[in-house]
N, C-alpha and C positions, 0 to 999 in steps of 0.2 A: 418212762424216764429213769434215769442212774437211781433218783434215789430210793427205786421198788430193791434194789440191789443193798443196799447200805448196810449192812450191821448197826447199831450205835454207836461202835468202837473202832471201824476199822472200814475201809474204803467198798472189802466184798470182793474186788474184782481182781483176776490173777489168770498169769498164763498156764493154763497146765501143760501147753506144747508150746515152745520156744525152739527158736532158728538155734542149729547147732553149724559151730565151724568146720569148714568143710577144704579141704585139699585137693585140686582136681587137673588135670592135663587139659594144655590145651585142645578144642574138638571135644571136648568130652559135653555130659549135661550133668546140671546137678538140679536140686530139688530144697527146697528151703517152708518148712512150716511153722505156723503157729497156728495155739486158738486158744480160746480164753473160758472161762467157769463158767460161762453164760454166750447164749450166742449172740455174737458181731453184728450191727448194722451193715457195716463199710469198713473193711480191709484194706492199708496199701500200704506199700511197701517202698521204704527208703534207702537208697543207696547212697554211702557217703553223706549222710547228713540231708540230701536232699530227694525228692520224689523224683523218678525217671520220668524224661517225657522223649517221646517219637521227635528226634531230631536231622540226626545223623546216621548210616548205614554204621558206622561202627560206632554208634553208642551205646552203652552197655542198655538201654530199654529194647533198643532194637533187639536184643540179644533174648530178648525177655518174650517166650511162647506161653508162660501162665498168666494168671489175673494177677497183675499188679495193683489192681483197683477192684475190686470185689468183695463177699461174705466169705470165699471156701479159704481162706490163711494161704493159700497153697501159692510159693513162687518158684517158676523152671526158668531155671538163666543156661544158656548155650555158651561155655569159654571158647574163647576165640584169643585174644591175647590179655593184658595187664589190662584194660578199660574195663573189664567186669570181674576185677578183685577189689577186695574193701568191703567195706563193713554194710552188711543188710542185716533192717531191724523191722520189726513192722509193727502198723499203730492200729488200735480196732478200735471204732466211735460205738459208744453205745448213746445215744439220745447227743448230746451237743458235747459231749465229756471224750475224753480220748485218754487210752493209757496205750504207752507204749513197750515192747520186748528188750529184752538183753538186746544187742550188735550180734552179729555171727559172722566171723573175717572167712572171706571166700579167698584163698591164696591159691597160685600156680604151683603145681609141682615142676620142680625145676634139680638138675644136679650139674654139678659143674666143677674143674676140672683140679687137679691134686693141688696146693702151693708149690711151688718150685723149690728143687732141692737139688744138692752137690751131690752126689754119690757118696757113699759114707763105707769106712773100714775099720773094724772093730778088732780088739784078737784081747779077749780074757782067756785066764785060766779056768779049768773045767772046778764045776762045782757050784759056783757065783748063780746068779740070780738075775737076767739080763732082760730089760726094759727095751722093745725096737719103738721107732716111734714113726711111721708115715706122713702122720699130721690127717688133717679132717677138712674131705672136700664140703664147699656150702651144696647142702641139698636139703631141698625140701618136701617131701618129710626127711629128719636124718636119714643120711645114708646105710648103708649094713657094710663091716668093711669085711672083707676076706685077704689073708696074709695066703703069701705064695712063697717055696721056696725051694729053689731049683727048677722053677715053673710048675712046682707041682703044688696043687692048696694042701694045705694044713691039714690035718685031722682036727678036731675039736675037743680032744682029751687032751693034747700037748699044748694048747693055747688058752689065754685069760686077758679078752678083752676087757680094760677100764674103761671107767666113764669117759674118757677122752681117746678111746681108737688105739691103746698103746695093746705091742704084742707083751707077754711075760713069758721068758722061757726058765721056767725052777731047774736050777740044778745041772748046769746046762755040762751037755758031753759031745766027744769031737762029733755023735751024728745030728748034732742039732746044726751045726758050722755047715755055711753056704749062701747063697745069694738071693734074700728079701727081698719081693716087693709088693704092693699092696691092691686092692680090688675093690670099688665102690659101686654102690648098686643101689639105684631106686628104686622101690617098689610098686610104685604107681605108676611110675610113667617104663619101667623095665629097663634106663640107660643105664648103663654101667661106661665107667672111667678108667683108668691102670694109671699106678705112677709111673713118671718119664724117666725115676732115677732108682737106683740099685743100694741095699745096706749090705755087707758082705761082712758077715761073722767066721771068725777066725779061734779056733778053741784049742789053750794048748794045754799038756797034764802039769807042766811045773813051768816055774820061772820063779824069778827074782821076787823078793817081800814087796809090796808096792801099796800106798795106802790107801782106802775107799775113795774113790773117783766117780761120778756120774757120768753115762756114756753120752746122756744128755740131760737139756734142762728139763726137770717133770712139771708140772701143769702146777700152776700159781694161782689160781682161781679157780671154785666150784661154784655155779648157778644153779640151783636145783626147788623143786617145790616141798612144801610141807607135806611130810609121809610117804615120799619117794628115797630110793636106797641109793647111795656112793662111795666110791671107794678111792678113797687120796692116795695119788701113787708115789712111793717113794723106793728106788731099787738103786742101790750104787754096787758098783764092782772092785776087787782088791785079791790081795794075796795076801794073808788068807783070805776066805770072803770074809766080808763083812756084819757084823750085826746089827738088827736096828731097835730102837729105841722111840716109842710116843709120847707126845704130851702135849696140853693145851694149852693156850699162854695166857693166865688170868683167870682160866677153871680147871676143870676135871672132862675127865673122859668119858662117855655114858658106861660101865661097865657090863649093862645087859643085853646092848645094840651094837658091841663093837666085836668087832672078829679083827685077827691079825692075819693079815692072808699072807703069800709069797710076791712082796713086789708092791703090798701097800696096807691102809686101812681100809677096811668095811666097816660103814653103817649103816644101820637099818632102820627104818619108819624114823627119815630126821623131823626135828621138831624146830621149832625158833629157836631156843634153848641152848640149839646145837652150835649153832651162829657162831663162829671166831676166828681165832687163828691157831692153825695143828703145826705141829715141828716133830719132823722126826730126825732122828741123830743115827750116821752110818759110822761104828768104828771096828777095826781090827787088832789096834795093838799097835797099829803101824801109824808112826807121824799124829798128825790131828785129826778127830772125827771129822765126819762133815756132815754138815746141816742143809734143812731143806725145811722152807715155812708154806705151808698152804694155806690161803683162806677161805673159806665154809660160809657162800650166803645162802640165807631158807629165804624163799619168796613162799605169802601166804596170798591167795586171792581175797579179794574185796570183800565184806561183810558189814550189813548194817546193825550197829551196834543197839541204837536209842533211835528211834524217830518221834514226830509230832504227831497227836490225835487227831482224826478229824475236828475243823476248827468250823465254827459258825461264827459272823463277824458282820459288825453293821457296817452299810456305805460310809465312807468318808472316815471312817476309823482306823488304827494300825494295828498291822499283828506280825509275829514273825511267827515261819518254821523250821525246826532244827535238824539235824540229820548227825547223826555219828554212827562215823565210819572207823572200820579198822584192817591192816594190809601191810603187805609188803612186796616193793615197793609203795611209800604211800600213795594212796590212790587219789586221781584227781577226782574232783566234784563239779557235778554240772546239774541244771535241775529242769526239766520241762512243765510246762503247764497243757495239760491236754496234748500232750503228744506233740507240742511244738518248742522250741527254746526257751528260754527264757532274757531275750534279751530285749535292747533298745526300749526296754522300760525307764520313764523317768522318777515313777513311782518305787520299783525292785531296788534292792541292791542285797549283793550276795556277799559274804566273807565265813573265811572258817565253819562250814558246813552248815551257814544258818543264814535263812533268805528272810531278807527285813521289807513291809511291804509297808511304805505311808499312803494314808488317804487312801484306803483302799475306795476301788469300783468295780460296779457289776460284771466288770469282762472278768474282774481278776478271779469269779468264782469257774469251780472246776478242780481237776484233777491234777495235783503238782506231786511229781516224780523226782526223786532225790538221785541220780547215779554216780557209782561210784567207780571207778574205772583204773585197771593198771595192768601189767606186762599180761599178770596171768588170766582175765577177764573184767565182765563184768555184773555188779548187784545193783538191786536200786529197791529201796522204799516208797510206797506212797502213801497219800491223803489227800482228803477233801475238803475243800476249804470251799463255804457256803456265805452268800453276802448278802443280809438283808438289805434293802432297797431302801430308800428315803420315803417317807410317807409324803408327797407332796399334795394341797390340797389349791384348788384353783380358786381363783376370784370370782363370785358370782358378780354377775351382771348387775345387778340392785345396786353392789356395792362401787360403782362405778360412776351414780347418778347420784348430786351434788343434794346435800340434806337440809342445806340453810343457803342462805345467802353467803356465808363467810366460807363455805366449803372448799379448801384448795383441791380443784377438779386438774386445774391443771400438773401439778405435784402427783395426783393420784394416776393420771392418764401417763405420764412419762416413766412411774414407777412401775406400771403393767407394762408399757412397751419392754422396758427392762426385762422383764421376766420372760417375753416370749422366746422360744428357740425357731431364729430360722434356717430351714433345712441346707441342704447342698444342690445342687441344681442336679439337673438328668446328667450320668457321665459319656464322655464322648471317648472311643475305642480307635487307637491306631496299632497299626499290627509294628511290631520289631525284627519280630523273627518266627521261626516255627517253635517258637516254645515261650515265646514273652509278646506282650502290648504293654500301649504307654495309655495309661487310664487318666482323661482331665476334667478337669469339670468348674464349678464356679461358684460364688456365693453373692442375693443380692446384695444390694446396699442398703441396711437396714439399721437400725439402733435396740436390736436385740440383744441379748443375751451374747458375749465375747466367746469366742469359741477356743477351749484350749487345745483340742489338735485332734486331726483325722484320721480317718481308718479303713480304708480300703477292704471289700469285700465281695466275692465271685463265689458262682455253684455252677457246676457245668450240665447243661439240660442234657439228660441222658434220654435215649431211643427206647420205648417201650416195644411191646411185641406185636405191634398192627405196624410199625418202621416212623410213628410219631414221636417228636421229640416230649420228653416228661419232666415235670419240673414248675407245675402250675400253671394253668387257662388263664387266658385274660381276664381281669376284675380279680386274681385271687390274689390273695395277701403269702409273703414270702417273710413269713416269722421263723420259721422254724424247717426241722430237717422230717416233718409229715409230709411232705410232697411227695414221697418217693425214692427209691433208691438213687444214689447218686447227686441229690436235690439239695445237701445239705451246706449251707453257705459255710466257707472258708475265709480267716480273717487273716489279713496281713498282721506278724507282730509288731513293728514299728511304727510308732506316734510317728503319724505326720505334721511337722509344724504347720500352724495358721497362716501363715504368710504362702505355704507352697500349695498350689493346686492342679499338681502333676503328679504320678508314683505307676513305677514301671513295677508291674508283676510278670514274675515269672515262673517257670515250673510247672505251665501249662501243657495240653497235649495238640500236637498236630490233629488238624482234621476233626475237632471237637468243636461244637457249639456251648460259650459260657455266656450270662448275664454277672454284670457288674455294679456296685452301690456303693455312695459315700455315707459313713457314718459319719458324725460331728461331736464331739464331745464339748459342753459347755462349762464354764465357769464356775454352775452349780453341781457339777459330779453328774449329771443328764447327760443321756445322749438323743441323737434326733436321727435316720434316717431319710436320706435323701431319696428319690423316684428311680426305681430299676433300670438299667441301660437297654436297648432295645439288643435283639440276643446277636449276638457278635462271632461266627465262625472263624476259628484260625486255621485258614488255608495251609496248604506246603508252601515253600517257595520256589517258583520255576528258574532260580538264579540268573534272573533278570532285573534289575532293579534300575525301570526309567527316572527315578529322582538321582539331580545330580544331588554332590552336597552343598552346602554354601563354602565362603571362604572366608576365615575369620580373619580380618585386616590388621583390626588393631584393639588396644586395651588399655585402656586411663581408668586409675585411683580418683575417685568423684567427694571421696569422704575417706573416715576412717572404717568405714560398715556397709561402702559400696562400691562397685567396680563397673566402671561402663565399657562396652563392648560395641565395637562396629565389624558388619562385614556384608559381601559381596552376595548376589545370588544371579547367575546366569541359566534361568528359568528356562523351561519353555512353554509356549502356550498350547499345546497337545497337552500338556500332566500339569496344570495348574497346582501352585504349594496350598495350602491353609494357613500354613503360621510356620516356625519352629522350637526345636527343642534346642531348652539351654543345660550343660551338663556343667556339672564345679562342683570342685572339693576343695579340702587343703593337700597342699602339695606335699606335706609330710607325713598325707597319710594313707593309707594302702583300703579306705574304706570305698563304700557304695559314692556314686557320686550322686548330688543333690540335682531335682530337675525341676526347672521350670518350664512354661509354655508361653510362646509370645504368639498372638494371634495375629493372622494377615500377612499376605503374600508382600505386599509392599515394605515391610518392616524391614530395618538394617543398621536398627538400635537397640540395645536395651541395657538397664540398670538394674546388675545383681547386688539387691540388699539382703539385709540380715548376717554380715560380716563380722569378722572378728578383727579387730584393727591390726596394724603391721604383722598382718600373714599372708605367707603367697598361697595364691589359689590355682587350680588346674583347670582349663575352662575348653568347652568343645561344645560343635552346634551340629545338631541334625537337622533338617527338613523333611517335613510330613505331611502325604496327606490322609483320607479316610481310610486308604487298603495300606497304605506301608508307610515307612522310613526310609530316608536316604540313608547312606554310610555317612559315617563322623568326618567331620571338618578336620586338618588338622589343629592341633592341642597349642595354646598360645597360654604363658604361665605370666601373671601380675601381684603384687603385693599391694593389700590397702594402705591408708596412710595411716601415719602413725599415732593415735590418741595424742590430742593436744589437753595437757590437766593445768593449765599456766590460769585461764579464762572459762569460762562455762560457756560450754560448746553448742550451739544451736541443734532441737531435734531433729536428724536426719527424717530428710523426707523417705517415707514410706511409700514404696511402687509395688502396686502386686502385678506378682508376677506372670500373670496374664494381659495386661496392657502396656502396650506399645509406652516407651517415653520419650516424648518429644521435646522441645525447648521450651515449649510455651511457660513450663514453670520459672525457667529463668526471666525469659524477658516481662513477665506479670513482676516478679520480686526486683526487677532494675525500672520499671516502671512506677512502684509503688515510694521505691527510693527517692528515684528523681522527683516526682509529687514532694514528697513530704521535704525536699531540698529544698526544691521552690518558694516551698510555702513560709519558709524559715528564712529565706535570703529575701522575699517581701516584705514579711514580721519587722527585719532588723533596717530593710529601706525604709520604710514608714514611720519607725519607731525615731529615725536620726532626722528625718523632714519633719517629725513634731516636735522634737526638742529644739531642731533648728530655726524654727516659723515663732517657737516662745520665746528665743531668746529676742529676737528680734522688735517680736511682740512687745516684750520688756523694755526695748532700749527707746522705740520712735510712738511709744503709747502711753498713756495714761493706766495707773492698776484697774481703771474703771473698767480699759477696755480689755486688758486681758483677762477681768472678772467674767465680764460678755464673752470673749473669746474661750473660756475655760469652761463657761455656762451649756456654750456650745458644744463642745464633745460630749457635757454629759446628757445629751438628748439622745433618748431612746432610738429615736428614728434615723439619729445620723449612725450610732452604732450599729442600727441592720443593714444601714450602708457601706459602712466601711467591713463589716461582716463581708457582703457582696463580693469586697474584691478578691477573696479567695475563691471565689469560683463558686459558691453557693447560694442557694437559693433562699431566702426568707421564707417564702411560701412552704418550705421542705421542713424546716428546722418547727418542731413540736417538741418543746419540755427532750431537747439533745438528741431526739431519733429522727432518720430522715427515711421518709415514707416506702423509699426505693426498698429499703432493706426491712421490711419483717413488719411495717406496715399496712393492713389491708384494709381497702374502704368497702367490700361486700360485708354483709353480714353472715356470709357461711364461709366455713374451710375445710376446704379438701386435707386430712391427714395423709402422710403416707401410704397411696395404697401396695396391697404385699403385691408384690410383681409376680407371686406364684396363683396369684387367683384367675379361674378360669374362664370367667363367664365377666361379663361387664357388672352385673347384677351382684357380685362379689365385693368389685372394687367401690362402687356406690354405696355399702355397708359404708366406707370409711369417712362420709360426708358427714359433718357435726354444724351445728350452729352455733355462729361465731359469738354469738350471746352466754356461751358457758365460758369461752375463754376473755372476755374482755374486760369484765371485771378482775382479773387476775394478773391481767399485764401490764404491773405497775410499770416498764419503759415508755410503751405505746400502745394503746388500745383502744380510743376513738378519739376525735380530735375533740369533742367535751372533754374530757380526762384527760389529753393532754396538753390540753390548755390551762385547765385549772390547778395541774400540778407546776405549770410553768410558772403560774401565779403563788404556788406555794400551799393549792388545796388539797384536799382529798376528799378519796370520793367517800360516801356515806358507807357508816359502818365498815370502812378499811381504817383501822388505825396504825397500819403498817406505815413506816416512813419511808416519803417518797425520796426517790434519789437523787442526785444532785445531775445539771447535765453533763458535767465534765467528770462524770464519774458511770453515764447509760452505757452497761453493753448491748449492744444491737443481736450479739452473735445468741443472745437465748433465744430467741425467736425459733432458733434453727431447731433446737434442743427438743421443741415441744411434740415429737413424730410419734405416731400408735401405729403399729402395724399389726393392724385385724386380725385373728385367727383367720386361716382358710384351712377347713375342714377336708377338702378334697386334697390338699398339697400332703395330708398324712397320711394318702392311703399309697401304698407302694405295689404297684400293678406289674406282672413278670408275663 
């Protein structure tokens, strides 16, 4: 494990061969290493941010003849054009921990062709000091220039190239006079360029007084690095020549780094320091000097100034790590954990070189890399951050069984249901492409432990040396990266919300076999494990694709948090669908789009919740079955409705988004309407025929008889009749519960059984006799006790008060679920 490697103070681990940037023609090969203080589990190698996979003939993996995925660091990339330039970095795991290299930019050598120019004609008097200037073709690496004049090149004793391509000819006499022009040369790739246009110097012995003039403008910016040399050019011409004059605007000049040369200034080994603005002054005597301002930027590379020590931290607690950096340009800051980003954390958050971590949890332990990054490369810091675990200790069974008569068993058995974590189901594999599938899967319906979000996780079964695939036998357990090379499971970094039970990975390889698993994070900082996917080969594609796609018709705002969608599907019965896939974002925003799954071919509904109210969304549907995906539907854009804050807004029903939504929830909620309508426009008929029958009573009666008559309603028996005419039953009605609902007259109850148990002999654990819980259900619990509560008794030794009936909820009944352990649902079999 990493921490055989640890220091006390410091992480241990470090590259001592890092990818270096490399320059190279296209058709050429290049060769890119690393390795590390210790040797590598597993090697691979990132391009642009992301791991190559076997896609496309001109994708840059294709390009790829070394081990991109192996122990030996070593990667050979073949350039062919711009798809295999950018930045390669490579990650090496040692036990479950990953540190990752510097980037190393793979650029094309390229050279290309002069700027465009008028033809120029110059004529000073001999003696002066004459600046030519070509200008600078882009090439990469710079070019080498060479001056020509009279088609013949230069010697290199009469010329003084500046940092910027200029020629300087000191002193100049009529045989320096003739026709310039210039010569650019790659040295990598061997093209050379010529300019299209001619300078023609013209040198005479006298003329007229004329005051310093520049034959052009000299260079107005320097970009250079810290402890490289430049020489700021400033050369004007006159009669007489000119002399010139330095100085810095706001300092001093280095006195022991600078040289005054012919045509400019030299420094040597610049420093920050150096940093400003230089002025030099041309004068003769004649008219006004003239001025010329250069400014001097030093760029320093990245450097970590202060980092954090390695951190030990308990679950559920917060910690931050800090990183100072220093650079110029400043350097941005990015941080990975194990070799992978750091983002779509809702725990993380990054500012000013320092990553603040709340609540921490067990994934967050590992390796976190601080990089620093700008024009001139890049550095990076690390540390390990180590998370102790919760000590959680379990309920024994003893404590389960009720100690007295007064024991709330029931309280006790719905507080363990609480605690349990139920897993994620087996995940089901549909292919996307040659380099991605859509992974789905499901959760029962339990009263477990709330899940706070998912995590997607794959290890691709690698080929041992008999040509079997490697990566653990049947019955073994898939904890860890002991299986074997290649074996070691890879985590999606993005929380998946609860509500979604879809998530497209990608970045896989063609023609590999992976297994896939859902983790679940729960409520208490726990995570669970759901059953290994059965192992899932990703073919090529023969760019055939028999799924048509559907077609998305139409899209109605249902709420302010959900959006319903209809659409067509012209199937056929050769390639039957499964279900499909629903895609949506917001439309203003250039992210990943969110996926659900709706199961069954017949479906040509469904309702996207978990919305943001008045935003529009981007919405598009595939269709799948076990081996592929159809192409995308086209994109149909809607906005929710707008949060209503006037009234308290009814809780959006909740649809997961795995099941089909049909109507039935509306016409149940216009049903239960109409009921309770009913029942209130009878209330208020009867209520107006009794007052009406007493007045009457009143006027052609004696008080004797409406004594009698008044006598009569209050009989018992005529109230369970007039009871009746709502539609109920006397015989139902016990102390306000009616028997239909949460009433049972066995003396045993089936709890919940876990729908992950395998054997029947499992579910039968969950059988209880109803004798623990009947004493405990002060609503309804046998028709002795709930007749006697009707009557106003209680049972012996309850001195709880009983409730009134206009005040029984029926709905605890529901509340009271145990879902068993099942011992075999935690073993995860690959």
């Amino acid at each position: 494990m990493l921490q055989n490697f640890l220091p006390s103070e410091e992480v241990g681990l470090w590259f001592v061969r890092s990818p270096e940037p490399i320059v190279a023609p296209p058709g050429d090969e290049v060769v890119f290493e690393c390795s590390l203080n210790v040797p590598a589990e597993q090697v691979r190698w990132r391009h642009n941010g992301h791991f190559p996979h076997h896609s496309h003939d001109n994708d840059t993996s294709s390009s790829i003849s070394g081990n991109h995925s192996s122990r030996s660091g070593r990667l050979v990339v073949r350039v062919h054009d711009e798809h295999q330039a950018g930045d390669y970095q490579c990650v090496a795991w040692i036990g479950a921990s990953a540190l990752a290299s510097v980037p190393a930019k793979l650029s094309l050598a390229d050279l290309q062709g002069f700027p465009h120019q008028s033809n120029q004609l110059y004529e000073v008097v001999a003696g002066n000091t004459v600046a030519l200037h070509c200008g600078t073709p882009y090439s990469n690496p710079p070019a080498l220039l060479q001056y020509y004049r009279n088609k013949e090149k230069l010697q290199t004793s009469v010329e003084l190239l500046a940092s910027v391509g200029t020629l300087i000819l000191q002193n100049v006499t009529s045989q320096d006079a003739g026709s310039y022009h210039c010569v650019a040369t790659n040295y990598i790739t061997g093209q050379t360029v010529a300019s299209h246009f001619s300078i023609t110097l013209q040198v005479v012995s006298q003329g007229a007084h004329k005051a310093p003039h520049f034959l052009g403008t000299p260079c107005t910016k320097y970009t250079i690095q810290a402890g490289s040399n430049v020489t700021l050019e400033c050369s004007a011409v006159g009669n007489p020549p000119p002399q010139v004059t330095w100085l810095k605007s706001g300092g001093t000049i280095p006195p022991n780094r600078t040289e005054l040369l012919p045509g400019g200034l030299h420094l040597s080994h610049v420093r920050k320091g150096d940093e400003g603005v230089y002025v030099c002054e041309m004068s003769n005597g004649i008219g006004q000097p003239v001025r010329h301002s250069a400014t001097l930027y030093v760029q320093e590379p990245p450097v970590i100034v202060r980092e954090s020590k390695n951190q030990i931290v308990k679950e559920g607690g917060d910690t931050q790590l800090e990183c100072l950096v220093k650079g110029s340009p400043a350097p941005r800051i990015s941080w990975l954990l194990n070799g992978e980003p750091v983002v779509n954390d809702s725990h993380v958050e990054t500012s000013d070189g320092k990553l603040n971590i709340t609540q921490v949890e067990k994934r967050h332990a590992g390796i976190y890399q601080c990089f620093a990054t700008n024009d001139l490369g890049s550095a990076y810091g690390s540390v390990m951050l180590q998370v102790l675990p919760k000590q959680v200790t379990a309920l024994p069974t003893s404590d389960l069984m009720p100690e007295s008569e007064g024991t709330d068993l029931d309280g006790m058995l719905y507080r363990w249901a609480q605690s349990v974590m139920i897993p994620p189901s087996r995940p089901n594999i549909t292919r996307l492409s040659d380099s991605s599938v859509m992974v789905r899967w499901g959760v029962p319906l339990n009263d477990g432990l709330p899940i706070q979000f998912f995590k997607v996780q794959y290890r691709e079964m690698t080929r041992t040396g008999n040509g079997r695939r490697r990566g653990g036998g049947s019955g073994a357990r898939s904890r860890g990266p002991s299986q074997g090379k290649g074996s070691r499971w890879m985590t999606n970094n993005e929380d998946i919300p609860p509500h979604i039970r879809s998530y497209e990975v990608n970045g896989l390889e063609t023609d590999h076999t992976y297994r896939f698993r859902i983790a679940a994070v729960y409520s208490n900082n726990d995570n669970k494990l759901g059953p290994n996917s059965a192992r899932f080969h990703l073919h090529k594609s023969n760019n055939k694709n028999p799924l048509p796609p559907p077609i998305l018709m139409h899209t109605e705002a249902v709420s302010p948090t959900a959006i319903k969608i209809h659409w067509q599907y012209m199937g056929s019965a050769v390639v039957p669908v499964e279900g499909f896939y629903v895609y949506y974002r917001e439309t203003s925003s250039a992210g990943d789009y969110i996926k659900a799954t709706v199961e069954g071919e017949a479906q040509r509904s469904f309702i996207i919740t978990h919305l943001q109210a008045d935003t529009s969304y981007d919405i598009k549907l595939q269709s799948f079955t076990v081996g592929a995906a159809s192409d995308f539907s086209t994109i149909l854009t809607h906005k929710t409705l707008r949060a209503v804050t006037e009234t308290p807004a009814l809780p959006p029903q909740v649809v997961s988004p795995n099941v089909a939504v049909g109507e039935s929830s509306s016409t149940q909620l216009y049903l239960v309407l109409g009921v309770v309508g009913g029942l209130l426009f009878l209330f208020l008929l009867f209520f107006i025929v009794f007052i009406c029958n007493r007045q009457r009573n009143n006027t052609s009666h004696s008080s004797q008889d409406a004594s009698e008559h008044q006598d009569k309603f209050s009989d018992p028996a005529l109230q369970l009749e007039t009871v009746n005419v709502f539609g109920l039953n006397s015989k139902n009605l016990l102390n306000g519960c009616v028997t239909q609902n949460g009433f049972l007259h066995s003396n045993k109850l089936n709890i919940t059984s876990n729908p992950l148990a395998e054997t029947d002999e499992d579910k039968n654990q969950n059988v209880m006799e109803m004798a623990y819980l009947s004493r405990q259900n002060n609503n309804c619990s046998t028709v002795r006790e709930a007749s006697a509560s009707g009557s106003g008794s209680s049972a012996p030794g309850d001195e709880r008060p009983q409730p009134s009936p206009s005040k029984v909820n029926t709905s605890e009944a529901k509340s009271w679920r145990v879902i068993a352990p099942n011992k075999a649902a935690e073993e995860n079999y690959v």
